[in-house]
N, C-alpha and C positions, 0 to 999 in steps of 0.2 A: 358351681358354675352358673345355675339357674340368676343366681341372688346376683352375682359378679354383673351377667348381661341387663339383670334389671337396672343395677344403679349405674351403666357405664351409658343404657338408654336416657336413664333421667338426666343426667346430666347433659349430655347431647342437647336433650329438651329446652332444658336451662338456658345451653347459649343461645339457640336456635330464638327464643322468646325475650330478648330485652328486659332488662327489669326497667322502672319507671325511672326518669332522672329526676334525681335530690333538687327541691325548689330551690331556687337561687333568690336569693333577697333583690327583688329590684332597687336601686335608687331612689332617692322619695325627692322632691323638689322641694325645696326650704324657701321661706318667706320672709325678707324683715323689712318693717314696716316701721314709719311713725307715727305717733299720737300726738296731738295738742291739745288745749286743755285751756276753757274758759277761766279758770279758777289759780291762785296761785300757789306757788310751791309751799308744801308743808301741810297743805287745809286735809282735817281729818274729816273721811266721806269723801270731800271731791278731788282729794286726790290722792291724799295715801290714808292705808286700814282698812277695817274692812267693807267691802261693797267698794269699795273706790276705784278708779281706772287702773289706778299700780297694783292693784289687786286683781281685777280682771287682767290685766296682761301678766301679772303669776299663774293664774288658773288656765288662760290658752298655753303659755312657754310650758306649762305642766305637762296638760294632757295630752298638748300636741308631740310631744318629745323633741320639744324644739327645735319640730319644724317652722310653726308660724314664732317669729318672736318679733316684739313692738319694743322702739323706744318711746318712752313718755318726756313731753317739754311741758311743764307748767305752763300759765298765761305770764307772756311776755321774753320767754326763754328762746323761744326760735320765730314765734307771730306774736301781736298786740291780743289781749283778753278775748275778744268779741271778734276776732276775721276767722274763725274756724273754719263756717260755714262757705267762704270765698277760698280759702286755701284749700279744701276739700275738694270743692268742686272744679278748680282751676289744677290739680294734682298734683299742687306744691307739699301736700303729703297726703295718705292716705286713711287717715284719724281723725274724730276730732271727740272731745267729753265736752260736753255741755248740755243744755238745757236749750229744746225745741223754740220754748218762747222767746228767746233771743231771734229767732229769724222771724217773726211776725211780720217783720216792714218788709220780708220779702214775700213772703207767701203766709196770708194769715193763716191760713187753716193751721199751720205747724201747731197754732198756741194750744189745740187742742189735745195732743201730743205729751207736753207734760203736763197741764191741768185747767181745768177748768172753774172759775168761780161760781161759788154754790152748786159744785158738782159732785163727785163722785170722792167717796176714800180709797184707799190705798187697795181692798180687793175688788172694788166695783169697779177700777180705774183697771186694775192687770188684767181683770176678767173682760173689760170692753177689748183691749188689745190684745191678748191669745186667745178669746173664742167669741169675741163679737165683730170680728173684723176692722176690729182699729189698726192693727199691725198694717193688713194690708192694705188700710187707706191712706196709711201712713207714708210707704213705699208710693202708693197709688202719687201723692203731693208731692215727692220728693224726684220722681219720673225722670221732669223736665230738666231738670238740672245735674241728672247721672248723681245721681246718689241713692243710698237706700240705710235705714238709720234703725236701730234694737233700744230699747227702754233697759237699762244699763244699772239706776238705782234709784234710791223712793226716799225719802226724808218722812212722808206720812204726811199728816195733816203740819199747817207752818202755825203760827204766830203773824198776827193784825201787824204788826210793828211796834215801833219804839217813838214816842213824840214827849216835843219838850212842855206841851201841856195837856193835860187828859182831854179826850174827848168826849164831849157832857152835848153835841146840838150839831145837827147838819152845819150849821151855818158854819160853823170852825173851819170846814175844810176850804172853803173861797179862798184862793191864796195862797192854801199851805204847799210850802214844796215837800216835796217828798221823793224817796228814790222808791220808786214801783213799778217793776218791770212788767215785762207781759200784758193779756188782756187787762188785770186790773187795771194798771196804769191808764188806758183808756178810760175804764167804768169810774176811775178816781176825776181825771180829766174831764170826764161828762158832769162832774158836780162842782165844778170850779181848782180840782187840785194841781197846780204845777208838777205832774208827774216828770220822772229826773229816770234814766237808766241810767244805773255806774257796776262797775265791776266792784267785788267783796271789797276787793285791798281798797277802794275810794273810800269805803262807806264812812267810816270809823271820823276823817277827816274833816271831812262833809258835814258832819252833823255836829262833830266838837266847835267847827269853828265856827258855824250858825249859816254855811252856807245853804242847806236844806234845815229845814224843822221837824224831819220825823224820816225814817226809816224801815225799810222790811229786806230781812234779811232771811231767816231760815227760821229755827226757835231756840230753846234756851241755852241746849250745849253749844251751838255752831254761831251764837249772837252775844254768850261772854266770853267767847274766845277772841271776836275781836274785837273785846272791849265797850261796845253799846250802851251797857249798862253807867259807865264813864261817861257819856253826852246824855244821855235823855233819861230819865227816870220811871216814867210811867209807859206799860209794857200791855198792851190792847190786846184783845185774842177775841175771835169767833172761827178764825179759819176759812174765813167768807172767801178768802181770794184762792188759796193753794190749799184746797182740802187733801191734797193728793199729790206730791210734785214728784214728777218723774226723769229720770237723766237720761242723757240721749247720748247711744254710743251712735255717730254719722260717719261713713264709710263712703268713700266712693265706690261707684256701681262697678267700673273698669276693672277696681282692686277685686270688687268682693265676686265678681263673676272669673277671675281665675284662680280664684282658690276653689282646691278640689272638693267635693261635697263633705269628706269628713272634717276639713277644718272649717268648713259654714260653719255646721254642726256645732263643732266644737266650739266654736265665739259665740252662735245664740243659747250652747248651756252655762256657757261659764257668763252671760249677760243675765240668764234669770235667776242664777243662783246668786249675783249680787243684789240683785232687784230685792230676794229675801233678805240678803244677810245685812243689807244696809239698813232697809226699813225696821229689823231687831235691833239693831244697834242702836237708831236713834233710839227707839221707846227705851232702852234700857241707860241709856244717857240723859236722856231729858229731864226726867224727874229731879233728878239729882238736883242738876243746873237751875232748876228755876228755884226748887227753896233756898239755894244757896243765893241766888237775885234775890229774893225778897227778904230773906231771915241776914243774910250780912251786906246786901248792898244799898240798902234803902229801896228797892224796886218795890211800885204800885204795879202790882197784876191785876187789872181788872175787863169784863166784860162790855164791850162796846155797848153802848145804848140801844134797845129795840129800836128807837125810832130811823137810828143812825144804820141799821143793816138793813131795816127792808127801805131803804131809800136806795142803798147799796143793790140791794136784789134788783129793786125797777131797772135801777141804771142797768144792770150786769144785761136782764133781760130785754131789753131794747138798744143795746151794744149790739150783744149777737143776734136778732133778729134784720139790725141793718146791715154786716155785714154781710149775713149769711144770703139775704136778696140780692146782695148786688153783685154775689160771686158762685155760679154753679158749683164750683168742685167746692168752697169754704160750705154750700148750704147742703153735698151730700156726706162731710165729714159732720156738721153738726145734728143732721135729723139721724145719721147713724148714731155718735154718741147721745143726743137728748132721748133718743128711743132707746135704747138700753139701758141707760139713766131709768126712766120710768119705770121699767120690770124690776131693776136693781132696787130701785126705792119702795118697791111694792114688800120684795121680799127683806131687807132691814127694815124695815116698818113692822115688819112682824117676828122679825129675832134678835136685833139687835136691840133696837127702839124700846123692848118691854126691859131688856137686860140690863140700859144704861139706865132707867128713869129706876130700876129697884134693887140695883147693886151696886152702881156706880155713885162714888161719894165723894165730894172734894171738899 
């Protein structure tokens, strides 16, 4: 009887106390977006494989479970190669893959975003922008215009270009046209070069038909893909212009401030983990590509003239020194990157610097 009255109490107990209610799954808000894309359909790197945008938009539809999902339009598929930056910001979509230095003519300081001549390689360049406050001067540039932009993939160091005659003497360049985007193309323009911007799919054209006399595209895998080696033969390298080129995932601000914090999250991990897996790819391509230039296509590889790069250097450095006066925010994005440059160059001066000059052999 005793035992009877205890459990007819517990129970009583029982109902008297509520148990907890079973979580209920809330609804999650889904997002689709689109992308556009300076680059044309098919380009391995900038648009599909790995590191590339259609890559990065497998890595958010992944991890997000398909909350955020992006359509991707190559250049010319839904806007023309080069209006990314105006469709973005006007909210005719929410995307765009390209490369910073395409907007120079709007806001210089961007060029320093993906590279800088006679600047930084590929970890001095990522380390300015996640712990030297590149990122955030980046955004800082991009303010005025409601947008905010992620470093998306890295080629590494480029290739000088491609020209229909070698270059043996500053003087060659008075005249020459060339298709050289970004700062360089100014610091070329400062020594007489008809600097040219054209989108990939132009290049090839351009130079077959002698409407330009030399070209820079990327390096050896992404420059016999289209062909290059077909118009010009002799193939320059110091890396003076794009020691480091970076891709720019550019987001309008509108978009990116109502996505909830875990899908930020989720688009700036799935941007730095292309940042790596591109810049492996290239190194693991390139080599290939260039003996296969030189050993079956006739290609001359060779190193610019001393006299021809530090003419290069003056130029590069009295380019940015006049911008950077005549423009407050352009001259605190450059004394931020030049000042971390110097620490950067102190420390590769002393690890990398003794490694290359006693194991590296070409």
């Amino acid at each position: 009887m005793e035992r009877r009255r205890f459990l007819t109490a517990t129970a009583a107990a029982a109902v008297a106390v509520p148990l907890a209610a079973p979580r209920v799954a809330q609804a999650q808000d889904t997002f689709n977006w689109r992308m556009t894309n300076s680059y044309g359909p098919g380009s391995p790197f900038y648009t599909v494989g790995p590191g590339s945008p259609t890559d990065i938009i497998e890595k958010i539809a992944t991890m997000s479970g398909g909350r955020l999902t992006i359509q991707h339009f190559a250049a010319g598929e839904l806007i023309p190669a080069l209006e990314g930056f105006d469709a973005v910001q006007q909210g005719v979509i929410e995307m765009n893959a390209s490369n910073s230095y395409f907007w120079s003519g709007t806001t210089f300081a961007a060029q320093y975003f993906t590279t800088v001549p006679f600047g930084m390689s590929f970890a001095g360049h990522m380390a300015w922008l996640y712990h030297g406050g590149g990122l955030e001067l980046w955004h800082k540039v991009y303010e005025p215009f409601g947008l905010v932009a992620f470093p998306m993939n890295n080629t590494g160091v480029q290739m000088t270009g491609w020209f229909r005659e070698p270059i043996e003497d500053i003087s060659q360049l008075q005249g020459l046209r060339m298709r050289i985007p970004g700062l360089a193309g100014q610091v070329y323009a400062s020594l007489g070069v008809d600097a040219r911007v054209l989108p990939g799919g132009e290049i090839f054209p351009a130079l077959e038909r002698g409407v330009i006399d030399a070209a820079e595209f990327v390096g050896p895998y992404q420059d016999r893909r289209l062909g290059l080696q077909n118009a010009a033969k002799f193939y320059h390298t110091t890396g003076w212009h794009e020691p480091s080129t970076t891709g720019e995932l550019l987001i309008s601000k509108a978009a990116w401030d109502a996505l909830p914090a875990d899908l930020q999250q989720i688009v700036k991990t799935a941007c730095m983990a292309a940042c790596l897996e591109s810049m492996t790819w290239s190194e693991a391509n390139n080599g290939e590509a260039l003996s296969d230039l030189v050993d079956n296509f006739g290609v001359t590889a060779a190193v610019l003239p001393e006299a021809v790069v530090e003419a290069l250097r003056t130029a590069t450095a009295d380019t940015l020194a006049t911008r950077a006066d005549a423009d407050p925010l352009v001259k605190e994005v450059h004394d931020s990157y030049m000042s971390f440059k110097a620490n950067h160059d102190r420390w590769a001066g002393v690890s990398e610097g003794p490694w290359h000059k006693s194991i590296l052999k070409v």
